[in-house]
N, C-alpha and C positions, 0 to 999 in steps of 0.2 A: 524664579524657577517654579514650573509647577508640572502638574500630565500632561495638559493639552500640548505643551512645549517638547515634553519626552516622547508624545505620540506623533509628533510633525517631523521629528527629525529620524526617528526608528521607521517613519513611511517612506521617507527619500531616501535612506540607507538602504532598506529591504528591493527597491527594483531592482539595484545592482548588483547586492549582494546576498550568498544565501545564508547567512548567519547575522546576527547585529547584538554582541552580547552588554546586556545592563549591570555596570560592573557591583556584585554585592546581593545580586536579584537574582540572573539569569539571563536566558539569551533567547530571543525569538529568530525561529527556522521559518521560510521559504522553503514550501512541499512542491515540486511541478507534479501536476495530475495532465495526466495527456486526453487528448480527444477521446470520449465514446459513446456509447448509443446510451439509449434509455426510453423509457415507454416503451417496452417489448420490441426496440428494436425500428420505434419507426422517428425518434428522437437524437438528434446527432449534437451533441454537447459540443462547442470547443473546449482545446485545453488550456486550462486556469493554473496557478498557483495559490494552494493554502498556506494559510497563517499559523505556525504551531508555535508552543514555549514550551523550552527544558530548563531544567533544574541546574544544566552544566552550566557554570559560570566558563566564560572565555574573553580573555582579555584580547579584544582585538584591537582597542584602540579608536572604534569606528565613530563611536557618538560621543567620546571623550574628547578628538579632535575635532569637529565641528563642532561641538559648544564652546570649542575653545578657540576655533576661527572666527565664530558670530560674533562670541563678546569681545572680541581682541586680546584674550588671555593667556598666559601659558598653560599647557597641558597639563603638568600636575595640579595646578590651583583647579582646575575645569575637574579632574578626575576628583579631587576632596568635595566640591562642591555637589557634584553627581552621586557621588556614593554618602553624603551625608542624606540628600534627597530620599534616594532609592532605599537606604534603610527607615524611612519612614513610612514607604511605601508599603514595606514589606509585612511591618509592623502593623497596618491598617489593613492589610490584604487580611493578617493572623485575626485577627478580632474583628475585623466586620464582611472578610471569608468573597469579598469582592471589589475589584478597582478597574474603573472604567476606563479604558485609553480610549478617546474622540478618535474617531474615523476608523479605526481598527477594531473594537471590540471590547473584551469585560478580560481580566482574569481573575480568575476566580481560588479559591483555597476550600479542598476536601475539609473534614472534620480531624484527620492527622497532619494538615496544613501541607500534603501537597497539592502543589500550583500546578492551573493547566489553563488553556486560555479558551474561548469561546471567539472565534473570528467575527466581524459583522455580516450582516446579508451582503452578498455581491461586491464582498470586498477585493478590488481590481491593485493586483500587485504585479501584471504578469504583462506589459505595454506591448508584447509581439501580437498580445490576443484583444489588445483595444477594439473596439468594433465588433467582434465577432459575436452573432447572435446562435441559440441553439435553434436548429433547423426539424420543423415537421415533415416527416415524406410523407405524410396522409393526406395534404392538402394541395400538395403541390400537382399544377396540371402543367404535367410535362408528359411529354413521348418518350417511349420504350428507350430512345438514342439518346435523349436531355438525362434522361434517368442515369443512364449507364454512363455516360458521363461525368453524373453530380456522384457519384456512386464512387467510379474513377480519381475524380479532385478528392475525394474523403480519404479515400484508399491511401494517398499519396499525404493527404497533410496527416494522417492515423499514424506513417510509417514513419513521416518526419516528425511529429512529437514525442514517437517511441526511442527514436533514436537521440533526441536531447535529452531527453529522460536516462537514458542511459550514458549519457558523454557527464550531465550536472552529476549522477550518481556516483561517475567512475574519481571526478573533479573532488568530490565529496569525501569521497574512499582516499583519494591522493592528499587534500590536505589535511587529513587525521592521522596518516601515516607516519610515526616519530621520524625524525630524523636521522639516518644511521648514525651520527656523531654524538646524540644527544645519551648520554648515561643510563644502560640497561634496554636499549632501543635497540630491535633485531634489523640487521640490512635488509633491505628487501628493491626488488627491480621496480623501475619509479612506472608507473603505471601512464599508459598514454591515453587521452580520454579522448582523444579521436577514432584512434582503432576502435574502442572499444566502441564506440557511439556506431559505427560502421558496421561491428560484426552483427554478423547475422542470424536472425533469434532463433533458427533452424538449431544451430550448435549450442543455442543452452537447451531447448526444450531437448533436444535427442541425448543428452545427457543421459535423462530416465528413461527411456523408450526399452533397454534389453530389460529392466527390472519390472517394468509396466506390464510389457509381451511376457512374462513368468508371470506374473498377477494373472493375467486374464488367460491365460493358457491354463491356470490352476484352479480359475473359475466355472471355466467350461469344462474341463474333466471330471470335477465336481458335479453339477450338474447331471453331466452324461451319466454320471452310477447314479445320483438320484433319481432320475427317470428311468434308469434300465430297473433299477430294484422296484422300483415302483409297478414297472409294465411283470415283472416277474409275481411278483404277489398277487395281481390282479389276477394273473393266468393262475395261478395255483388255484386259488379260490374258484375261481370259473369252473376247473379240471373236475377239481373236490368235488362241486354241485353234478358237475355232467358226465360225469366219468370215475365216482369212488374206486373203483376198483382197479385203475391204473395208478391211479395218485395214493390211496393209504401206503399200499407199499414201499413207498419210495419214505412217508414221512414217518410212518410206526415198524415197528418189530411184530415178530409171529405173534408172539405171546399177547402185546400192547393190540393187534388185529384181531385175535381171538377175544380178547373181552371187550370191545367195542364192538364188534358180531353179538357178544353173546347178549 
């Protein structure tokens, strides 16, 4: 047993699944980041999956039973053997605050010993997106039609990574949901991660739209009196210089006119 072993088999776990917890350690997540621009817009990324680690231990079972298909073991001997490992890891991680997994990356431990991981460069977890390179529009010598086009196809795989984005999410949400039968777990209606991968982003973003339209209606009313008071002072003053004699009136009393006359 060693890392490079626990990082070979947490790589083949991780395409398929979006959790693979290390039992005693923690668990590294699968992030989908969907398609988007960059370089002001003239840079078109595809969409990747990131590498993350939490602190939450989850016994799924994943890399317990493959270690224990490989060596031809039973699963609990695989599970002592792994968690003796992993506690030594953890132990190396505490005091030298870093542990390298080959092909994935480093994790690392703060000075209060929490763990967070550091991915490698270009590390490819995400096999829909194999191939795809980030695309320059400044180079490219295409026509106004190729353009709108290329512009088109983006549009379209933008809206399909949005929408697995949101079906992995909803997936995500459905398997952390306790079970209604499990002890102090509320019922709840089981969540369908297709609909939701489907709906459409109009209905959440218009969520905030009447609370938005009161923000900015309260902006601009604002506004409108600071520019009215504003244009109003400016005329007083003007008035004052070119016309004393209509304006003290309005601003002083007899008394306060007469000794400013006298």
């Amino acid at each position: 047993m060693d890392i490079e072993l626990i990082s070979r088999m947490v790589g083949e776990l991780i395409l398929e699944n979006d959790k693979v917890g290390l039992p005693g350690l923690g668990t590294f997540v699968s992030e989908f980041v969907p398609a988007s621009f960059s370089d002001r817009g003239y840079t078109i990324n595809p969409p990747y999956k990131r590498l993350l680690f939490s602190p939450e231990i989850i016994n799924d079972g994943l890399i317990v039973s493959l270690y224990a298909s490989r060596n031809s073991i039973g699963e609990d001997q695989a599970e002592v053997i792994l968690r003796r490992f992993l506690d030594g890891v953890k132990m190396v991680l505490k005091d030298c605050k870093t542990v390298v997994f080959p092909g994935l990356g480093k994790l690392r431990a703060t000075k209060e010993n929490d763990f967070f991981f550091v991915s490698q460069a270009e590390l490819a977890i995400y096999p829909e997106a194999f191939g795809l390179e980030p695309v320059s529009l400044k180079n490219l010598p295409l026509s106004a039609e190729q353009q709108a086009e290329e512009m088109a196809d983006f549009a379209e795989m933008v809206e399909r990574s949005r929408r697995q984005g949101e079906a992995e999410e909803a997936r995500r949400e459905a398997a952390e949901t306790p079970a209604p039968d499990a002890p102090g777990a509320v019922e709840a209606p089981e969540p369908v991660a297709e609909e939701a991968a489907e709906a459409p982003a109009e209905s959440v973003a218009g969520a905030g739209e009447p609370k938005g339209r009161k923000g900015r209606a309260l902006r601009v009313f604002l506004l409108v009196v600071v520019i009215a008071a504003a244009v109003a002072l400016a005329l007083i003053a003007v008035l004052g210089r070119l016309a004393p004699d209509v304006i003290d009136p309005l601003l002083y009393s007899p008394d306060e006119l007469a000794i400013l006359r006298y």
